[in-house]
Legacy VTK file of the C-alpha trace (Angstrom):
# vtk DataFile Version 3.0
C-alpha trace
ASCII
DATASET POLYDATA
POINTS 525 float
0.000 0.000 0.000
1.339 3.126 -0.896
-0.563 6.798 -0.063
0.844 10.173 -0.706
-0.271 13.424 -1.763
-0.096 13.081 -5.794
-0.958 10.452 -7.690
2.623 10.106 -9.435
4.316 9.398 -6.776
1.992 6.690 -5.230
2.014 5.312 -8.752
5.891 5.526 -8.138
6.190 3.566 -4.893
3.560 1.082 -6.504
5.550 0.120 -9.141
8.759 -0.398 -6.625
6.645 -2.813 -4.470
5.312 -4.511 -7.464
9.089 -5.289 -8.490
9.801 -6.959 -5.269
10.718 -3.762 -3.479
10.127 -2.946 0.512
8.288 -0.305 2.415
11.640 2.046 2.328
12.208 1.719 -1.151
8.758 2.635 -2.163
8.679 5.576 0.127
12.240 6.643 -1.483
10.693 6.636 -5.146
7.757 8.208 -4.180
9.378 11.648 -1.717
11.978 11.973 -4.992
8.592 12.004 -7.335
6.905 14.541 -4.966
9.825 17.035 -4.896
9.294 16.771 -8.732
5.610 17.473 -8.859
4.772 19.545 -6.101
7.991 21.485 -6.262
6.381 24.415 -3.583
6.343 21.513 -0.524
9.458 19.731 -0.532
12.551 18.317 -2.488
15.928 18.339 -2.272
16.721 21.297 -0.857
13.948 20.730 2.053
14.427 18.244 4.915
12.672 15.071 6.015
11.724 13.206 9.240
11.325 9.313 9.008
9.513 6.447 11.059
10.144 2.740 9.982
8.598 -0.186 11.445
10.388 -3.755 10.822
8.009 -6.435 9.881
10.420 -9.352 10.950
11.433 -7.768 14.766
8.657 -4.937 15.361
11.065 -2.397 16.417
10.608 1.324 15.489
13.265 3.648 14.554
13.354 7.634 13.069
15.751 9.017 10.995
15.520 13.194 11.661
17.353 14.911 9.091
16.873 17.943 9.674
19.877 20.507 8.908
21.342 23.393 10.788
22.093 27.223 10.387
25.230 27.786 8.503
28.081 28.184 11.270
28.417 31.672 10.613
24.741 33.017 11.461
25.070 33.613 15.301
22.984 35.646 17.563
26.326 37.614 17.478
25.728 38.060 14.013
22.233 39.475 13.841
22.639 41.860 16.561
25.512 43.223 14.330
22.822 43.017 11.096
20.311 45.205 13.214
18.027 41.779 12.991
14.768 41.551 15.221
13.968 38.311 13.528
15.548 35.900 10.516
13.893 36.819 7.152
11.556 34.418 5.645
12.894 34.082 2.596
16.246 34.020 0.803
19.272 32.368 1.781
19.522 34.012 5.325
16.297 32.070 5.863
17.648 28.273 4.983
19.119 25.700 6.519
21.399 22.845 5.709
19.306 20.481 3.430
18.619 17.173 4.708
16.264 15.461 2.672
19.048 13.874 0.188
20.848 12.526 3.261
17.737 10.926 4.419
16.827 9.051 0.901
20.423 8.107 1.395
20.743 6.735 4.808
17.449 5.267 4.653
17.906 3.092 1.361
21.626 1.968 2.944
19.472 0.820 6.556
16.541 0.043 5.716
15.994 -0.361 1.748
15.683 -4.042 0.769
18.869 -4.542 -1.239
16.757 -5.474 -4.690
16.721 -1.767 -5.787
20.070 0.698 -5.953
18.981 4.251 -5.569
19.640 5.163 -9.037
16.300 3.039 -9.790
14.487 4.064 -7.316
15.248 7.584 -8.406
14.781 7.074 -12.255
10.915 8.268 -12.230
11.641 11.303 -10.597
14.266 11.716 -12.863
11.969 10.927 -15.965
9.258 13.501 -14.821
11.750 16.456 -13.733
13.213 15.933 -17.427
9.840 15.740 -19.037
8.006 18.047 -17.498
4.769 17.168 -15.181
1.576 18.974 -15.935
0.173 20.718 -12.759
-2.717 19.844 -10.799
-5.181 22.297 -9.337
-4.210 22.317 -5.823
-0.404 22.251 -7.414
-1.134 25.624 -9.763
-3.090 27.135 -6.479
-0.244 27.402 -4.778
1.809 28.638 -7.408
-0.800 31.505 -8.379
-0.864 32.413 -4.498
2.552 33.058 -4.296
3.361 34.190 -7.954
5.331 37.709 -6.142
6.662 35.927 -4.050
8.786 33.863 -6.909
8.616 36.758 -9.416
10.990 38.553 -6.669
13.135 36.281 -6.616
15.517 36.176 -9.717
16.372 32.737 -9.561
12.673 31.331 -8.950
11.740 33.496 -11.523
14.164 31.849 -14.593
12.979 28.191 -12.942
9.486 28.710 -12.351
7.849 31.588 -14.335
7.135 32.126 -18.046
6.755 35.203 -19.120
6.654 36.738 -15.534
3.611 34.804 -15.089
3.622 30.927 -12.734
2.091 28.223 -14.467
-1.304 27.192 -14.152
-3.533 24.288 -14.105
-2.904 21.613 -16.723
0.297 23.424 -18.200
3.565 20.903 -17.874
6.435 22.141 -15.865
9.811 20.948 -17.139
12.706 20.888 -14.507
15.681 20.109 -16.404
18.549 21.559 -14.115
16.197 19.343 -11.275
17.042 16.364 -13.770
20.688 16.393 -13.715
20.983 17.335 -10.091
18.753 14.218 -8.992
20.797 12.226 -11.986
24.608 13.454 -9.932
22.637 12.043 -6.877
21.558 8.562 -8.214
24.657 7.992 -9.581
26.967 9.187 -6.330
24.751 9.376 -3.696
25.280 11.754 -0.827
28.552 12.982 -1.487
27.343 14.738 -4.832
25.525 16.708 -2.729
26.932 17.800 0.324
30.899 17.389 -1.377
29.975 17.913 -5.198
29.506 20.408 -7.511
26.529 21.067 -6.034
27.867 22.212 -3.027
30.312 24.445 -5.334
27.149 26.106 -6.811
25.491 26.433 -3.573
28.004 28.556 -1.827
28.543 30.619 -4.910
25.175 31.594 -5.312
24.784 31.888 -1.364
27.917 34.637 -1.063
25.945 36.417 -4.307
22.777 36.624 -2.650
23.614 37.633 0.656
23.765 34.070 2.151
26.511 32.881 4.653
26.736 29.364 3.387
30.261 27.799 3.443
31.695 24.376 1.805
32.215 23.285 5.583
28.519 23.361 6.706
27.449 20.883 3.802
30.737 18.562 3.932
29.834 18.078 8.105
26.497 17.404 7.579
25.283 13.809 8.548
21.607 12.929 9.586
20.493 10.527 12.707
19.017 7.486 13.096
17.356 7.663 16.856
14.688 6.072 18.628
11.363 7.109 18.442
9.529 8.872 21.848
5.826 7.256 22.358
3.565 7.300 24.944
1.146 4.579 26.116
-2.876 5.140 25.891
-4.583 2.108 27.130
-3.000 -0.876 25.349
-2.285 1.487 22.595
1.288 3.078 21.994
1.866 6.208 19.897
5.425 6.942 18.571
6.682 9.575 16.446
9.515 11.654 16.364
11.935 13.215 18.741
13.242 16.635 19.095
13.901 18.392 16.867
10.693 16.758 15.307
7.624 17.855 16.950
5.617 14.979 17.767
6.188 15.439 21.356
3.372 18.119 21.249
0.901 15.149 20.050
2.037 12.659 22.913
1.956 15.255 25.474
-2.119 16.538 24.081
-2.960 12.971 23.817
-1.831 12.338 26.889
-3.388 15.260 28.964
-6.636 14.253 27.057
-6.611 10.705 28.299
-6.150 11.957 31.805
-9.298 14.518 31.691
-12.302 13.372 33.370
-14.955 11.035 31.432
-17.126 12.881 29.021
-19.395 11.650 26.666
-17.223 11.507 22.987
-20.804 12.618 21.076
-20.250 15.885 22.623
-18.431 17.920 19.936
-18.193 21.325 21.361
-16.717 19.659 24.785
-14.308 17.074 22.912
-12.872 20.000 20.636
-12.463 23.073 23.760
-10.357 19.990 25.704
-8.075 19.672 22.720
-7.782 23.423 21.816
-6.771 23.612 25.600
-4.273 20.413 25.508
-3.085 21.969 22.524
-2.335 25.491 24.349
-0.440 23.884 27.471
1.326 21.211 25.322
2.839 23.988 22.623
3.566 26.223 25.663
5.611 23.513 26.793
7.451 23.183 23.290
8.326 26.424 23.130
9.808 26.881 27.002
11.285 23.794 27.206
12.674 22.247 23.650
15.784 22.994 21.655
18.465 20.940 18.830
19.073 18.286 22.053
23.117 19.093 21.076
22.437 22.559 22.739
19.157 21.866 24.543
18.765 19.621 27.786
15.197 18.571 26.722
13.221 17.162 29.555
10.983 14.700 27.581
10.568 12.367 30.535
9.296 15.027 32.426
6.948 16.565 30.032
5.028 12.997 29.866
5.617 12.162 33.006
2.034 10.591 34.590
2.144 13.924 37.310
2.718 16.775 34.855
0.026 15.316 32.297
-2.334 15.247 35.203
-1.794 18.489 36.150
-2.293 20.219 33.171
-5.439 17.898 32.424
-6.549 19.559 35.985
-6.207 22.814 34.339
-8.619 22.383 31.591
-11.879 24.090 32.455
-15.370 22.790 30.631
-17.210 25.794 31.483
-14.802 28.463 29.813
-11.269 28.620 27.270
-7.703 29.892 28.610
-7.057 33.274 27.573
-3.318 32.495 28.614
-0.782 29.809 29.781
0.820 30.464 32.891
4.576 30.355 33.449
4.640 28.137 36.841
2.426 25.741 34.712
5.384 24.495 32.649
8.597 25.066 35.353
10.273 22.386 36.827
12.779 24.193 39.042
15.000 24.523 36.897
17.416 26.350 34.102
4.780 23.510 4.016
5.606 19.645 3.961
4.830 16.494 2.184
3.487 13.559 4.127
3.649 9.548 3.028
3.277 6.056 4.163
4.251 2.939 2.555
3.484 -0.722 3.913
4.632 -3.924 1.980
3.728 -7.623 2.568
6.405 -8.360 4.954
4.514 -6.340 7.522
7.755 -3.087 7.120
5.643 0.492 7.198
7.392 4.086 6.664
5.951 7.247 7.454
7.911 9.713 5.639
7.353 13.544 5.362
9.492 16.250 3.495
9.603 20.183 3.551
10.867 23.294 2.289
8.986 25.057 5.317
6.910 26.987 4.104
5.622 27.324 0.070
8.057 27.583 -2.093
10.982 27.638 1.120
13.817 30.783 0.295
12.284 31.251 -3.117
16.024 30.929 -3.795
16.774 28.205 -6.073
20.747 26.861 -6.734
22.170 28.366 -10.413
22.377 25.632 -12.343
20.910 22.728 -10.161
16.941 23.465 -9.858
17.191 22.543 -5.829
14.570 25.350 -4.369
15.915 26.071 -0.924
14.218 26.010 2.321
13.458 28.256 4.576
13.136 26.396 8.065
15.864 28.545 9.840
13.972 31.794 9.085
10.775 30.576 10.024
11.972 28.175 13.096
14.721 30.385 14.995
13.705 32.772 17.334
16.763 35.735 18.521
15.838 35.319 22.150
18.533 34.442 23.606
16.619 33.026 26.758
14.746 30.512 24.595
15.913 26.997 23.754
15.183 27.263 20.162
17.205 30.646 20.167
19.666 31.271 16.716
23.442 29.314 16.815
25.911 28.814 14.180
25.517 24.997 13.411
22.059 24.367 15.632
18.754 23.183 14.022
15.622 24.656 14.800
12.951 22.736 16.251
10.580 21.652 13.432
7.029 21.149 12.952
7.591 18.051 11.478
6.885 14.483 12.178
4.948 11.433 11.493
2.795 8.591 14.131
2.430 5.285 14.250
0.116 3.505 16.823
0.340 -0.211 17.859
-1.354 -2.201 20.278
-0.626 -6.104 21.562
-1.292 -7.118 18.011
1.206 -5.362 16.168
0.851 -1.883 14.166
-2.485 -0.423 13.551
-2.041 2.791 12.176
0.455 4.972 10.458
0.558 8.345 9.081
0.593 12.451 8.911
0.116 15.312 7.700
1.403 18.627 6.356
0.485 22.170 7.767
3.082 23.772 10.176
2.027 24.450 13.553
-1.893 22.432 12.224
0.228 19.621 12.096
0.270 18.075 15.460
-3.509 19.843 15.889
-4.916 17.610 12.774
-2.897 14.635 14.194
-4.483 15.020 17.334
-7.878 15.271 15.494
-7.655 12.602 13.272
-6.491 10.217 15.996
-9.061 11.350 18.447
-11.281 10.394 15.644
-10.234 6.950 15.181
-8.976 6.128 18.881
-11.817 7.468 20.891
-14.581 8.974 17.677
-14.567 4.920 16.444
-14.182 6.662 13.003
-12.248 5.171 10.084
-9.699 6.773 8.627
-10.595 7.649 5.616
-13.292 9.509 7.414
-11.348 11.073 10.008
-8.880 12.385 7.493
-11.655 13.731 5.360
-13.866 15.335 8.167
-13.515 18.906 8.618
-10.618 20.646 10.874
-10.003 23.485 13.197
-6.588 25.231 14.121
-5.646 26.949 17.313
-3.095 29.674 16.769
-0.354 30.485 18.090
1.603 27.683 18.216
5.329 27.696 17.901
5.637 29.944 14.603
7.957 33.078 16.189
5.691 35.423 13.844
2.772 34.706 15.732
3.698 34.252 19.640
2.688 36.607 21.625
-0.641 37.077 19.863
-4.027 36.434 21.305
-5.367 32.757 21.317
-7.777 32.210 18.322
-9.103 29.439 16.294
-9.714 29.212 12.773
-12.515 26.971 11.228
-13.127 24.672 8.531
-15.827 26.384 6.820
-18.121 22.889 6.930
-18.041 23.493 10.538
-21.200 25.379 10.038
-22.982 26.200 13.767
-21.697 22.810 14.820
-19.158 24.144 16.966
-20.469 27.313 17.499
-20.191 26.756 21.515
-16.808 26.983 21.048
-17.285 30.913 21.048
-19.537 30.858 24.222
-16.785 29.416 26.199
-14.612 32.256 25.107
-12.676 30.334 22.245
-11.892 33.620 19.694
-13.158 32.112 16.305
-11.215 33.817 13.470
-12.869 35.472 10.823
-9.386 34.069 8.669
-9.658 31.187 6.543
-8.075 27.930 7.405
-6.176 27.934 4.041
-5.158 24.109 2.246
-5.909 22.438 6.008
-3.120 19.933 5.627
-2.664 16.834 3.749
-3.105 13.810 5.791
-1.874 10.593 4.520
-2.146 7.352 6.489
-2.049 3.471 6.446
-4.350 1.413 8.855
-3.889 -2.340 9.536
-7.318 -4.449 9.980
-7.950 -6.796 12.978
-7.752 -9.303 10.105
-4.419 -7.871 8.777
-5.666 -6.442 5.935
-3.732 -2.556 4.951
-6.482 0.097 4.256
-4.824 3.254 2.751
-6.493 6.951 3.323
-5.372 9.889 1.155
-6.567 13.371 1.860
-8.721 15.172 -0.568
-7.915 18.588 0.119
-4.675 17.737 -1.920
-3.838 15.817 -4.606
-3.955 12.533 -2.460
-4.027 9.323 -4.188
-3.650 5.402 -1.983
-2.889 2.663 -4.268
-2.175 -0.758 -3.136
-1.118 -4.346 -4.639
-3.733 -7.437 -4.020
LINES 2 527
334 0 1 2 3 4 5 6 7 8 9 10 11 12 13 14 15 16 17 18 19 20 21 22 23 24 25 26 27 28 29 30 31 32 33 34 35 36 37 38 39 40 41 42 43 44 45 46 47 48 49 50 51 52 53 54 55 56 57 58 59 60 61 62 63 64 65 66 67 68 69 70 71 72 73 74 75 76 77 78 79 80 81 82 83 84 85 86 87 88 89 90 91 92 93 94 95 96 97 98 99 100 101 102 103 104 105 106 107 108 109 110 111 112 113 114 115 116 117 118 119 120 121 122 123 124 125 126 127 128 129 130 131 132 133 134 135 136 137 138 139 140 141 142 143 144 145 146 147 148 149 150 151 152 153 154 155 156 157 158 159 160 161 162 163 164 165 166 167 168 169 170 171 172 173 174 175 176 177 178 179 180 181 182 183 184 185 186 187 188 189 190 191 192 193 194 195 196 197 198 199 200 201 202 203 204 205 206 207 208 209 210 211 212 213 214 215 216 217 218 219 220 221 222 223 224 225 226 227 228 229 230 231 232 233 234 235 236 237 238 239 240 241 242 243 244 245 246 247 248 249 250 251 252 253 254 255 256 257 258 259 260 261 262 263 264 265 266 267 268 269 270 271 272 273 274 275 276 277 278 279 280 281 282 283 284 285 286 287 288 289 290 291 292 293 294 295 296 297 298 299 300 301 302 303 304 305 306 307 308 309 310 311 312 313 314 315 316 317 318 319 320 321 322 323 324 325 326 327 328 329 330 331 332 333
191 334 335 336 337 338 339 340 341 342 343 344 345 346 347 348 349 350 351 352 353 354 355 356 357 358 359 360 361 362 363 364 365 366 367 368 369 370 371 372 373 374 375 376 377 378 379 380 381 382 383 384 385 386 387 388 389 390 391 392 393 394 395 396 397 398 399 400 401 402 403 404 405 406 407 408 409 410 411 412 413 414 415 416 417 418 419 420 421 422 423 424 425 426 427 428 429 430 431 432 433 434 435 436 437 438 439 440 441 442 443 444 445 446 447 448 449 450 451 452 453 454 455 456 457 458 459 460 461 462 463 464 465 466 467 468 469 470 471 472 473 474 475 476 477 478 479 480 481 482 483 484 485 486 487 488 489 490 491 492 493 494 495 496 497 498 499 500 501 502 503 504 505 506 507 508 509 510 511 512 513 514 515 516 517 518 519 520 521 522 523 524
């Protein structure tokens, strides 16, 4: 089974599994297909967070490879630069790229063997050469952020014609893409982070007003780590560790299970007790968590059995927080691509990619057709008091990450979802659906979603508590503004792409793709 957000790519990892390939090398095919045909969410200039669950031995690993801020942007640094904040875009906004270095590691670990990475790259190859023709939700994007690329001279030459972006139906061609992905299949890492490419990079970094250097690609290397989860019942959830931020899921998941009994029919109730989790568990995140190579992150604490009770005791029925307070979180002391792949040996990935936000720097390499993120300029904040504070070398801490739940019987469910800080929220939602809403998840991915903001995103702290509302909402949750919840008059935007994998009590793989993109679950019989 294979579900991701565009049809070419599931069709990708379908055709790997169908020619004796594994989970991981499906999930490889597909990513390198999606940063080809929904160039705005991720690719190889992005980065990528990993779960992989072995059929034969049941154990769970995640690969985070996520990359850090060139050694020479410093808190030092932007005080000299007159910087309140790191720009959004260009190349004072990116960070190390890690998604090539995942594909890598990950086909070396945990690929079967049966397929060498230049195959599993070849239809990626093949479409970036030959153009794909865009989807709707595909030339949405682009026409939403068509100044943002026109001011940028080198998204302009890759991306515009004209001075206009591309629309629906037309057939991007990404030739430069082609060869770069082609350097890659045929050396692997090294052509990126010791290659030409990394020639090109820090050329068109020092001409752009970057601070890129050979040294911060060349001393790049990803992790392979164990996964944090958190019993529920018999059920365990596990996703990723910092700098992923799945911990925000476990940690509103767990404060949920801990509130008192309520009846789960009650909609308005159910959804004020996870806009409140939400509030105390990203409060947490953004006190408490840093790159764990600067940070000392107290996970155990954070879902320890006490502190999840205690913050569950803070959640009033009757009326919403208007703030978190600071004793509530002290101990004493000191846009993204989601997929999941299963194969008949019982081995699932959950794999999602990102450039940030659309489009990442809008910066993309001379000569290579990688399109930069932009994770350090939308991750760091300059507060030097903060965890997740700027440092030469550091990563931010990411929204990213993926879930997988198992019970006594094995695995049961694996997925995620793009959408920033709505990540963990539509996580939460979706899984509340299933775990406790008896849902399926096709229909819990499909039903319509709510976001509480703020949630880690520097622009936004600071800023009054508010939701915004799928418009299908209708009056449903219209209580929501009785108990003081501010409802946004905002829209909720592209709401996320959830993909997911379930397993059946009889072992069959049901695959859910999310509609609001171009999702697409295909799966072998």
């Amino acid at each position: 089974m294979v579900a991701t957000a565009h049809p070419l790519a599931s069709q990708a990892g379908l055709d790997v599994l169908a020619r004796g390939g594994n989970a991981m090398d499906a999930a490889i095919a597909a990513v390198a297909v999606l940063g080809v045909a929904q160039p705005m969410m991720s690719g190889l200039g992005g980065d990528s967070f990993i779960l992989i669950r072995s059929g034969r031995t049941g154990a769970i690993r995640a690969v985070n490879a996520s990359g850090p801020a060139p050694h020479a942007q410093s808190l030092v640094w932007a005080r000299k630069a007159g910087l309140a904040r790191l720009p959004d875009r260009g190349m004072l906004s990116a960070s190390v790229p890690g998604a090539v270095a995942a594909m890598c590691v990950a086909h070396e670990q945990f690929g079967s063997g049966r397929h060498s990475l230049a195959a599993l790259l070849q239809p990626a190859i093949g479409h970036a050469a030959d153009g794909v023709a865009l989807t709707r939700s595909v030339a949405r994007f682009f026409a939403l952020n068509e100044a943002v690329l026109a001011a940028s001279e080198s998204a302009r030459a890759a991306y515009l014609k004209n001075g206009k972006v591309p629309t629906e139906g037309e057939v991007l061609r990404q030739p430069e893409l082609a060869h770069t992905l082609e350097a890659v299949a045929a050396a692997g890492a090294k052509a990126f982070y010791r290659g030409e490419f990394v020639r090109r990079l820090v050329a068109h970094s020092a001409e752009t007003g970057g601070l890129f250097s050979v040294d911060d690609l060349a001393e790049y290397q990803c992790e392979i780590v164990e996964p944090l989860s958190l019993s529920l019942g018999r059920r365990r959830i596990y996703t990723n560790p910092p700098v992923g931020q799945g911990i925000v899921l476990l940690e509103a998941l767990g404060i949920l299970e801990r509130c008192a009994p309520t009846d789960h029919g009650s909609e308005v109730t159910q959804a004020h007790r996870m806009i409140e989790a939400l509030k105390l568990a990203f409060f947490d995140r953004n006190r408490h968590l840093g790159d764990p190579r600067f940070v000392g992150n107290p996970i155990e604490r954070l879902l320890s059995n006490a502190h999840l009770c205690a913050h569950a005791g803070r959640i009033d029925d009757r009326r919403a927080m208007t703030s978190v307070n600071e004793s509530w979180s002290s101990f004493g002391e000191g846009d993204t691509t989601c997929l999941t792949t299963a194969d008949e040996a019982g081995n699932v990935v959950a794999y999602i990619s990102s450039l940030s936000t659309p489009f990442g720097a809008a910066e993309v390499i001379d000569g290579t057709g990688v399109l930069m993120n932009n994770r350090a300029g939308r991750g760091f904040t300059l507060d030097a008091a903060a965890p997740n504070c700027l440092a030469g070398g550091k990563r931010t801490m990411s929204t990213l990450h993926v879930y997988m739940v198992c019970d006594d019987d094995g695995l049961r469910l694996a997925g995620g979802t793009s959408g920033g800080d709505g990540q963990p929220q539509w996580n939460l939602q979706i899984l509340d659906a299933v775990l406790n809403g008896g849902r399926d998840i096709q229909g819990a991915i499909d039903q319509p979603r709510w976001e509480l903001t703020p949630g880690t995103d520097p622009v936004n702290l600071g800023q009054p508590f508010e939701i915004r509302m799928d418009g299908r909402f209708a009056s449903s949750l219209a209580g929501l503004g009785e108990l003081g919840h501010r409802i946004s008059d905002k829209p909720l935007g592209m709401l996320g792409a959830a993909q997911a994998i379930a397993v059946s009590s009889d072992g069959a793989l049901i695959g859910a793709a999310d509609p609001r993109a171009d999702g697409c679950a295909l799966g072998l019989d």
